[in-house]
C-alpha positions in Angstrom: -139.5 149.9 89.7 -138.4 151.3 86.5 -136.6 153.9 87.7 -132.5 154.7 86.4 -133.3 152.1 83.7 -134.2 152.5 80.3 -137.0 150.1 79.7 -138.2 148.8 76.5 -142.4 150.1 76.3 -145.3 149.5 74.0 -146.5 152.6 72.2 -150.0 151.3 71.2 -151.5 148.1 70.8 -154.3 147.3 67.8 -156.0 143.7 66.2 -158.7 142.3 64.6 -162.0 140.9 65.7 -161.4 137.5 66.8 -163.8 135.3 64.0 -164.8 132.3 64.4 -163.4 129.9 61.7 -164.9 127.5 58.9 -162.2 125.1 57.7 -162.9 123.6 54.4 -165.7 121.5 53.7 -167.7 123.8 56.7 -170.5 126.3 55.4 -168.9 129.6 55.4 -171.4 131.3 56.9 -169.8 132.0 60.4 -166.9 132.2 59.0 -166.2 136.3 58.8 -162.3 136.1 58.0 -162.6 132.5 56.4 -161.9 133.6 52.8 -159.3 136.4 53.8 -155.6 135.7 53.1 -153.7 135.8 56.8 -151.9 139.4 55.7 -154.8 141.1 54.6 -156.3 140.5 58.6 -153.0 141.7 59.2 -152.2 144.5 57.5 -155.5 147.0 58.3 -154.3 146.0 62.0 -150.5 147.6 61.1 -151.6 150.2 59.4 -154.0 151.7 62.5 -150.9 151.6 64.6 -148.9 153.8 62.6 -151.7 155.8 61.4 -152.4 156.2 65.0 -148.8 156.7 66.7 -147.1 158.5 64.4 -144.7 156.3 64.1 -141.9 157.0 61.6 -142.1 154.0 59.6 -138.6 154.2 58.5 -137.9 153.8 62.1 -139.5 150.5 62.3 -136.4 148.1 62.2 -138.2 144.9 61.4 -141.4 143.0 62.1 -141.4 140.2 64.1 -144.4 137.8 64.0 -145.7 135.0 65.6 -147.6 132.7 62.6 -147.9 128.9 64.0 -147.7 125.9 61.1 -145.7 128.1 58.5 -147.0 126.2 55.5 -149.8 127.1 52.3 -151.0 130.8 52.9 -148.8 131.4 56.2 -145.5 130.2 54.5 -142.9 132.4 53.0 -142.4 134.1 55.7 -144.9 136.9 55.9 -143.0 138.9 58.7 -141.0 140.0 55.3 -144.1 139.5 53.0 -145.7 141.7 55.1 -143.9 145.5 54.2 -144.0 144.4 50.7 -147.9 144.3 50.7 -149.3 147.0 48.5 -152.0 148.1 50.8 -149.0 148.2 54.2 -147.9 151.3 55.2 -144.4 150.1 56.5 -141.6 150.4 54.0 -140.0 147.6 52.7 -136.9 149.1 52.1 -136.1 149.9 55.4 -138.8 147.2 57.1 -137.2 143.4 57.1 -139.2 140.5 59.0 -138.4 137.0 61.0 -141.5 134.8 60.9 -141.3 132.8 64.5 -143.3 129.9 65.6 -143.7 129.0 69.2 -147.0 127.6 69.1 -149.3 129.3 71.4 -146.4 131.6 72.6 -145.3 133.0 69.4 -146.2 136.6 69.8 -145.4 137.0 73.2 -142.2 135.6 72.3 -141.7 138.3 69.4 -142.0 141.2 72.4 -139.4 139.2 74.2 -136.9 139.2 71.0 -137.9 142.7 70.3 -137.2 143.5 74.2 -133.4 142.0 73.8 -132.5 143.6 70.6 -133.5 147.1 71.6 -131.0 146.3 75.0 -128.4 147.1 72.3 -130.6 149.3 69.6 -132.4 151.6 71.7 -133.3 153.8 68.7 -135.1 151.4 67.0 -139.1 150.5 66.9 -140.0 146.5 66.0 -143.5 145.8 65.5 -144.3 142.9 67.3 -147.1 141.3 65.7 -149.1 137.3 65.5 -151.6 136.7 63.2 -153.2 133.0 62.8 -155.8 131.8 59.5 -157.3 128.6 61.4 -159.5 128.6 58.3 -157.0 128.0 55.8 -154.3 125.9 58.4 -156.2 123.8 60.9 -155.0 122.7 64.1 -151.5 120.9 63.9 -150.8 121.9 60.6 -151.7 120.3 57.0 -149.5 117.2 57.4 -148.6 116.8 60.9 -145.6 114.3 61.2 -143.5 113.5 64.5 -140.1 112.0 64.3 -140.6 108.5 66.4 -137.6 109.3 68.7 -139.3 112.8 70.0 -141.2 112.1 73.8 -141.2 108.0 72.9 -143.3 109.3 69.7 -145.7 110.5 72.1 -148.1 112.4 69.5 -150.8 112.6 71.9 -148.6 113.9 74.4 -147.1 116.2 72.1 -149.9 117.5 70.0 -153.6 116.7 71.6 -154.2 119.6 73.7 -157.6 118.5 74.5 -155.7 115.0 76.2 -153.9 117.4 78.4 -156.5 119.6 79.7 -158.4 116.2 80.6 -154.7 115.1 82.9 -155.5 117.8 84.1 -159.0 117.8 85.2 -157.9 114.3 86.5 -155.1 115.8 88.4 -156.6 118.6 90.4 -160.1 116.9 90.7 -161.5 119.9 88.4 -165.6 118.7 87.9 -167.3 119.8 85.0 -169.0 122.1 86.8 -166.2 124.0 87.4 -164.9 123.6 84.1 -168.6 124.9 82.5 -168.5 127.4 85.0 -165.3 129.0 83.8 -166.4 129.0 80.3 -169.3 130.9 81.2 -167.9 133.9 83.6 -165.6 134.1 80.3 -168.5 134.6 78.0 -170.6 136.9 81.0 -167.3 139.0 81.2 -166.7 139.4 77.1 -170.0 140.5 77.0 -170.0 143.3 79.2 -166.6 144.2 77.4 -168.2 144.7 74.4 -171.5 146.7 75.6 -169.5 148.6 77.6 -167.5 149.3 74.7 -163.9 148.9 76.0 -162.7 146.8 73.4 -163.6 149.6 71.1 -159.9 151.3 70.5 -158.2 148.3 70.2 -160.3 146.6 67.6 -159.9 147.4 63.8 -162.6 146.9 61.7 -162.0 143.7 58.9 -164.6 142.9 56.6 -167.2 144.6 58.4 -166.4 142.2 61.7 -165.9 144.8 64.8 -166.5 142.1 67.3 -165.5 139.2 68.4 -168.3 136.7 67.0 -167.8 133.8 68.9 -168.9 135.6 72.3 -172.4 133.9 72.9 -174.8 135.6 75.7 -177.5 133.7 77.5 -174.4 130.9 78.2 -175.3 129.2 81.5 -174.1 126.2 83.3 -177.3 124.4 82.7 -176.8 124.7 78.7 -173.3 123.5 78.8 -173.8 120.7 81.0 -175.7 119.2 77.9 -173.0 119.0 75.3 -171.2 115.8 75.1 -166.9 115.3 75.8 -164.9 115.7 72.8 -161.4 114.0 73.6 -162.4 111.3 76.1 -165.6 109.8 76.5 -167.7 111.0 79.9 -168.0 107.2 81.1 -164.2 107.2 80.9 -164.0 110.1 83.4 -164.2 112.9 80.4 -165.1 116.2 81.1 -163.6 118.7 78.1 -166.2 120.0 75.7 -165.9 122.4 72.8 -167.4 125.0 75.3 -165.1 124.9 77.9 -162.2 125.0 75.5 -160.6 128.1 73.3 -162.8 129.0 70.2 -160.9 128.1 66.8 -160.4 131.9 65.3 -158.9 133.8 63.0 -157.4 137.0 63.8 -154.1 139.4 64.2 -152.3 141.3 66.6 -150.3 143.6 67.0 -148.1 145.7 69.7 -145.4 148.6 68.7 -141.9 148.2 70.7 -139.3 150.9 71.3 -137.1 151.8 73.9 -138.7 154.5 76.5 -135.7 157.0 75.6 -136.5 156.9 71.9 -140.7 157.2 72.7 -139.6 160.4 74.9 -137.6 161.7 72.1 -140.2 161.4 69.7 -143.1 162.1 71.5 -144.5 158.7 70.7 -148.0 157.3 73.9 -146.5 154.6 76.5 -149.3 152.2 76.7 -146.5 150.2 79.3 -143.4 149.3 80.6 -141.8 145.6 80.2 -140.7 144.8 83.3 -139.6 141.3 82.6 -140.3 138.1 81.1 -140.3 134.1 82.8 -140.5 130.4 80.1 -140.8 127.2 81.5 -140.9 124.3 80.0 -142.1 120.7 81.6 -143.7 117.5 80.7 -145.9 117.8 77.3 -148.6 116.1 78.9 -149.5 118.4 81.5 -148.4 121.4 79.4 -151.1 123.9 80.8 -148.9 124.5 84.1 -146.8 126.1 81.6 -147.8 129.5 83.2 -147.0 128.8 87.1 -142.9 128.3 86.5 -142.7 131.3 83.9 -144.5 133.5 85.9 -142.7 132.6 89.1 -139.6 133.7 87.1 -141.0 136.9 85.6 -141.8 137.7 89.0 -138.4 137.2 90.4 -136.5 139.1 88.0 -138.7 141.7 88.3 -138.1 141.4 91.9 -142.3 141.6 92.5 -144.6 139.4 94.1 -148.0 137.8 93.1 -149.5 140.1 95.9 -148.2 143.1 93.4 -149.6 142.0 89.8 -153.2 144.3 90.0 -154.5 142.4 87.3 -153.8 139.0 85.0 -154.2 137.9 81.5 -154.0 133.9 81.5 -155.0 132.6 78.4 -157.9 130.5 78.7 -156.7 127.1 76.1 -159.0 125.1 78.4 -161.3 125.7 81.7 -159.1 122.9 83.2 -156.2 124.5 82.2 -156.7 128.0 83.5 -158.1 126.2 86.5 -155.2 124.2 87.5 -152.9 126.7 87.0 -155.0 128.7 89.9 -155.0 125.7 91.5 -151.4 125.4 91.5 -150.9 128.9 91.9 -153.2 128.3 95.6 -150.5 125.2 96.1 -147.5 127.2 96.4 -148.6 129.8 98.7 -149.2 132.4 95.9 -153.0 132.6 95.2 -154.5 134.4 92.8 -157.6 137.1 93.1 -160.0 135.5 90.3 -161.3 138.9 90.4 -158.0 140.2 88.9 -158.3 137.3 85.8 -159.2 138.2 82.6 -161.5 141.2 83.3 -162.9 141.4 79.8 -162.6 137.7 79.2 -160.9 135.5 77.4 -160.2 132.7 75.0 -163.1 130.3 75.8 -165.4 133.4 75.0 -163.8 135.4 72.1 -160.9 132.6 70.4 -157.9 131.8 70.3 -155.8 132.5 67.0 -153.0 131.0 67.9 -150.2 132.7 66.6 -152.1 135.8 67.4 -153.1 135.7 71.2 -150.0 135.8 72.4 -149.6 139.7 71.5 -153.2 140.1 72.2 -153.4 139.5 76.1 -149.9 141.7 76.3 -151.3 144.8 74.4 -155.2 144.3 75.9 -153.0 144.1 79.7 -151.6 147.2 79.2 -154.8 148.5 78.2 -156.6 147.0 81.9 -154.0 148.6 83.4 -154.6 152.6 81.8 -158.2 151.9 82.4 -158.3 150.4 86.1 -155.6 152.4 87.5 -153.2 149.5 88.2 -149.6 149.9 88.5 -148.4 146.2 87.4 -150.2 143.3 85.1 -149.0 139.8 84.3 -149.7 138.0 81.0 -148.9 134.3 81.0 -150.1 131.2 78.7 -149.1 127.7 77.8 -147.6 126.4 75.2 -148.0 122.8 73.5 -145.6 120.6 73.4 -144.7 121.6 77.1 -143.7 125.6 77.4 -145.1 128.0 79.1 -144.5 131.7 78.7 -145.1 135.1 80.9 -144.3 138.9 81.1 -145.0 141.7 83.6 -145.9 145.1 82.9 -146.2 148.4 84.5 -148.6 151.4 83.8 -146.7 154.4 83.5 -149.3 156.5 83.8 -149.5 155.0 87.7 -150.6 157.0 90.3 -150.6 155.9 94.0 -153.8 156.4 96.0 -153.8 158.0 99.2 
């Protein structure tokens, strides 16, 4: 696939511990990364990459980084603030930064930028980061306002995620079983990530937090059958609870980006080729289909099938979600193994930062695909407000069995 083409790679891949949040007023005590300003999660996550790579850091063009609501602590744009930090190891006078917000897709969109710009600057590295304080910026921002003339002022369209998972649920006839089942293979997988000790190389130690936290064994069907709907009432047909939704985290990511010529040249790891990238975008209200039209486009320009992806990162914002996009995927003639989804888990079991996870399932993709053997991976997510995002990858370390 990638052959008489000079592909844009990542050279290593490096974040925090996912931690679960505690927004103010909350008793900080399961809060890890609650009192933490969003760059200092960051930063120890930069500086392992070009500790560990090698990297010349005068190389490193610019960072681009995916921070949703850029307001209070993650204003200012800290894609610039970020080399001027006196603990980071990039250097500012060479280093600039572009803050980008894309909601749930904001990292994966910085690969995509960084991707384009290397098509022309192929001897250039762009650290490709997200990074997301959910303790210090909650959901939607500090003063969410929408202009009455955007979607027929549609805020709960727009903006209440949990409302769309429940359309849905509704949609595809998703139970609550189903729904609390998903939420638990996601915990039952995370878990064995983390005793089998996996996740150990691509988590940095913060604040003595080398875990995700919010990963709770002994989940079961039973248990979560017992906790009450949180954005429509069960006698209304509800079915969403805060345990088969995303955790609310803090955390950073972060992927390094060059061209595949300039890693040769500079004897630099490739972690994975980028292949290609698919976006959608559709009706806010049933915005977690996002995935099904981007990936169908990555796949096509990549000329690939879904029979070829060997594994898939979805990004779990809701059991409903990830469900009817499999559901959909099943519609159209293109099903997907679930044995091939989220192998370590995902975020109902260990969070979802936002700005963050976006660069977090690419970079932990590459790394399913080094350790299973696979040749090509798929990472795809939605994105509020009605977007959805995707991009393929392929292990070059691939080796076809006999």
């Amino acid at each position: 696939m990638a052959d008489n083409q000079n592909y844009s790679v990542i050279i290593d891949f490096a974040r925090s511990a996912q931690a679960r949040t505690a927004p103010p007023g909350m008793a900080k005590k399961q809060g890890r990364f609650a009192d933490l300003d969003p760059l200092d999660i960051l930063v120890p996550v930069v500086n392992t990459l070009i500790d560990r790579t090698g990297v010349k850091v005068r190389d490193v063009r610019k960072v681009l980084l995916g921070v949703v609501h850029q307001e209070a602590r993650q204003g200012l744009n800290l894609a610039r603030l970020l080399p001027l930090h006196g603990d980071c190891k990039l250097d500012s006078d060479y280093t600039g930064g572009t803050s980008l917000d894309r909601f749930c897709g904001s990292s994966m969109e910085s690969i995509a930028l960084a991707d384009g710009m290397l098509a022309r600057n192929p001897d250039e590295v762009y650290l490709c980061a997200g990074v997301q304080s959910m303790s210090h910026i909650p959901m939607g921002g500090l003063n969410p306002l929408l202009n009455p003339a955007v979607h027929e002022g549609n805020a709960a369209g727009f903006m209440n995620m949990g409302i769309t998972a429940e359309n849905l649920a509704e949609l595809y006839g998703i139970s609550r079983e189903q729904q609390d089942a998903f939420a638990v293979r996601s915990h039952e997988r995370a878990i064995a990530a983390q005793e089998s000790g996996v996740l150990k190389d691509e988590i940095v130690e913060i604040n003595g937090l080398d875990h995700d936290d919010g990963v709770r064994p002994g989940s079961s069907v039973e248990g979560l059958g017992k906790l009450k709907t949180v954005f429509k009432a069960e006698e209304a047909g509800g079915s969403v609870t805060a345990a088969n939704s995303s955790q609310i985290t803090d955390g950073a990511s972060a992927v390094l980006v060059t061209s595949e010529a300039y890693a040769n040249e500079n004897n630099l790891p490739i972690k994975a080729r980028i292949i290609s990238f698919g976006e959608s975008a559709l009706k806010p209200e049933v915005m977690g289909l996002g995935p099904v039209d981007a990936s169908i486009q990555a796949l096509e320009r990549a000329g690939l099938t879904m029979d070829d992806m060997d594994v898939v990162e979805l990004n779990e914002a809701f059991a409903a979600q990830s469900l009817s996009v499999l559901a959909e995927f099943d519609k159209r003639g293109m099903p997907i193994d679930p044995d091939k989804v989220n192998l370590d888990g995902g975020a109902i079991a260990i969070g979802h930062p936002l700005g963050a996870s976006g660069a977090r399932i690419t970079g932990h993709l590459a790394n399913v695909l080094q350790r299973t053997g696979g040749r090509y991976g798929l990472a795809t997510m939605c994105i509020g407000g009605g977007q959805g995002t995707a991009i393929i990858l392929e292990n070059p370390n691939y080796t076809p069995q006999p």
